[in-house]
N, C-alpha and C positions, 0 to 999 in steps of 0.2 A: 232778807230784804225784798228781795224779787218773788219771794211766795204774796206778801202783803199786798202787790201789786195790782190795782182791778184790771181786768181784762181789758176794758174800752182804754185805758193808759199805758199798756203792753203795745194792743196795736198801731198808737198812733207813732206811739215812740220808734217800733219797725219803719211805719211807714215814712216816718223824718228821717231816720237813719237811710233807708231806701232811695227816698229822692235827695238828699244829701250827695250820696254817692253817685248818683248819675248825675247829678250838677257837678260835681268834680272831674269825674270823666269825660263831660263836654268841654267843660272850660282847659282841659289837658289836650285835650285833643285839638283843639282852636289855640293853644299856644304852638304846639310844637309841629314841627316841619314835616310838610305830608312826603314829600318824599326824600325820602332819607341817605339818598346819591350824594354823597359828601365827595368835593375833587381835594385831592392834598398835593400838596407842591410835591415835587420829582425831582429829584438831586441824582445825576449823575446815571440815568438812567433813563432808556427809550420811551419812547410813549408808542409806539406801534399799534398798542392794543383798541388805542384812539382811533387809529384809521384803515385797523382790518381786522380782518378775524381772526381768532384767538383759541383757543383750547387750553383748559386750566389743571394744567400737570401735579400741582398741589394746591387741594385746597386754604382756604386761610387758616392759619397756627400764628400760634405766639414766636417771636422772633426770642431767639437763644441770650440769653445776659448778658454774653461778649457782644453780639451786635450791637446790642443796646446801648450799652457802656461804651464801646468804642466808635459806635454810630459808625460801624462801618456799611455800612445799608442806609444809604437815606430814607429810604420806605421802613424802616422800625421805628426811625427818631418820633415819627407822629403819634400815632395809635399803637405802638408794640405788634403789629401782627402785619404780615406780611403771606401773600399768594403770589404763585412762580404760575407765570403761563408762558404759552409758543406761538408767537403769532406763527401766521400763514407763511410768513417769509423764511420761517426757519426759527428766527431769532428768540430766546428766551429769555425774559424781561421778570420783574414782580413790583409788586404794586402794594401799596398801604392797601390794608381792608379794615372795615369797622369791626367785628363780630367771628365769633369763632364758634362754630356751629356746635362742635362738640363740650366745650364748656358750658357754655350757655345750657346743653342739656344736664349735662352734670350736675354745675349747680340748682340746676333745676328738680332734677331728684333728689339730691342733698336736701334741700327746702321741703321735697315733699315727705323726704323720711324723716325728717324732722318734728314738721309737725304733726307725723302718727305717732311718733313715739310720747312727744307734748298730751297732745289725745287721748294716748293707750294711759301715761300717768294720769290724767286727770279723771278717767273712768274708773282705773284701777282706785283712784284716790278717795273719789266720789261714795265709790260702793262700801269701799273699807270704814269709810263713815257713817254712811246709813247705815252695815251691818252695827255698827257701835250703837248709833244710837237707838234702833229697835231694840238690843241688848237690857241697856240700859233701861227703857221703856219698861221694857218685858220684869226685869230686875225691879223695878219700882210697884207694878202691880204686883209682883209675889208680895213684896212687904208689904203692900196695905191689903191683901187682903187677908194674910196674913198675922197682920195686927185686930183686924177684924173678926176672927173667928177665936 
């Protein structure tokens, strides 16, 4: 169907599609909160990191199933993930975090191996077809010219 296609209705279609997309991206971008500092309520647990400096002993992770379950951490009950810091006073405290740097990569790779491998099958797919069908092709001109002589 896409061979039938005339050139000048190929390009415009890219080009709706094109600005399509960046009209979506605008309009996502004007919904959603430019900065992403989200505060979550604090149960049972300092807020120091509020009013001094702080050093972040672990980064943010996923809070363990028992905390979770037994909400014994008020900072997993929100977001599931939690960062342990020390303020300057000594004191070690942690705090809800949105994002956990290392999955986020992960699944980020997982996606992209994903779609190599989607990719690598549709090439491998593609070709196995055209090899068939010039087969074929090929196979049709021996019989006729074969019928011909």
């Amino acid at each position: 169907m896409i061979e039938t296609c005339p050139k000048k209705r190929m390009i415009l279609a890219i080009s709706c599609l094109v600005l399509l997309t960046i009209l979506v991206l605008v309009i996502e971008s004007n919904w959603t909160e430019s900065p992403r500092q989200k505060q979550f309520i604090i149960e049972d647990n300092s807020t120091c990191w509020r009013r001094e400096d702080y050093t972040i002993i672990q980064d943010c992770h996923p809070c363990t199933a028992f905390e979770i379950a037994s909400k014994s951490q008020g900072v997993c009950v929100h977001t599931n993930n939690k960062e342990v810091l020390r303020c300057k006073s000594g004191e070690t405290v942690s705090r809800s975090c949105d994002k956990v740097a290392w999955l986020d990569e992960r699944n980020y790779w997982k996606f992209q191996l994903i779609l190599f491998l989607i990719g690598s099958a549709s090439t491998f797919v593609s070709f196995m077809r055209q090899r068939f069908l010039d087969r074929q092709t090929t196979l049709k001109i021996q019989r006729q010219l074969g019928h011909t002589v």
